[in-house]
C-alpha positions in Angstrom: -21.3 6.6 7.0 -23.8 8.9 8.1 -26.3 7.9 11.0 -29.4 9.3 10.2 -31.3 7.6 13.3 -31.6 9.8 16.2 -31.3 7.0 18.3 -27.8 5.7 17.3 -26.1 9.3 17.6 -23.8 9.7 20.2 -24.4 12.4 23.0 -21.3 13.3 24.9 -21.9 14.7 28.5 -21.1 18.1 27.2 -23.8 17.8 25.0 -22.3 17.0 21.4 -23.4 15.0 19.2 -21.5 12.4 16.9 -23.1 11.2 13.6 -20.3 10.0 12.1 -16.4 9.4 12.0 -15.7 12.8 11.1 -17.8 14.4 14.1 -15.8 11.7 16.7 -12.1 12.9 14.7 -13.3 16.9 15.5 -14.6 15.7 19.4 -11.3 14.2 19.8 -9.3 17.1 19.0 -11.4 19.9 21.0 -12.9 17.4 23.9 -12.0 18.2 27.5 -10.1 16.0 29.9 -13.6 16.0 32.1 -15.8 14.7 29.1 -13.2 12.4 27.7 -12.8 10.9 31.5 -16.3 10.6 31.3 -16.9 8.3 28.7 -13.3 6.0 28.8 -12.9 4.5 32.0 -11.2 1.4 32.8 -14.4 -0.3 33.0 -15.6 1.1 29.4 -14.7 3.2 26.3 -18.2 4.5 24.9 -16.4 5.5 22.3 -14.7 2.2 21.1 -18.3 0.5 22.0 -20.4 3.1 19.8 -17.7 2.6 16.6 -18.5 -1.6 16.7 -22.1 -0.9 17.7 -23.7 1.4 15.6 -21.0 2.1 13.0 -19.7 -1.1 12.4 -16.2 -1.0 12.2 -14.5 -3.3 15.3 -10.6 -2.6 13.9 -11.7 0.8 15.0 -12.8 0.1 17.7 -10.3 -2.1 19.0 -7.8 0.7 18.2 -9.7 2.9 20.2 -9.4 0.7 23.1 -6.1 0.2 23.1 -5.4 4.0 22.4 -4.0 5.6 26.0 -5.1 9.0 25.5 -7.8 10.7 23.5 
């Protein structure tokens, strides 16, 4: 699934920008320790949220969450 709504994308702090699965598997394997700290906290994993949100997928998203480490 492709978002094609500006709105729905997902802007990291460092200023990517997720359309897609495959844009959050390549953030995942180049993101810093800073941005990834910035958007999984104990309080929230914008990550996790965006997947069930705007892509739809909660087993994702729950696996996400429970993930320790980007």
């Amino acid at each position: 699934m492709v978002i094609t709504n500006k709105d729905n994308y997902f802007y990291t702090n460092d200023g990517s920008i997720l359309k897609n699965l495959s844009d959050l598997k390549s953030l995942f394997n180049r993101i810093t320790d800073e941005t990834y700290n910035h958007h999984v906290t104990l309080e929230r994993n914008d990550f996790a949220n965006w997947v069930k949100e705007i892509l739809g997928d909660e087993k994702l998203s729950e696996k996400i969450i429970s993930s320790n480490s980007k």
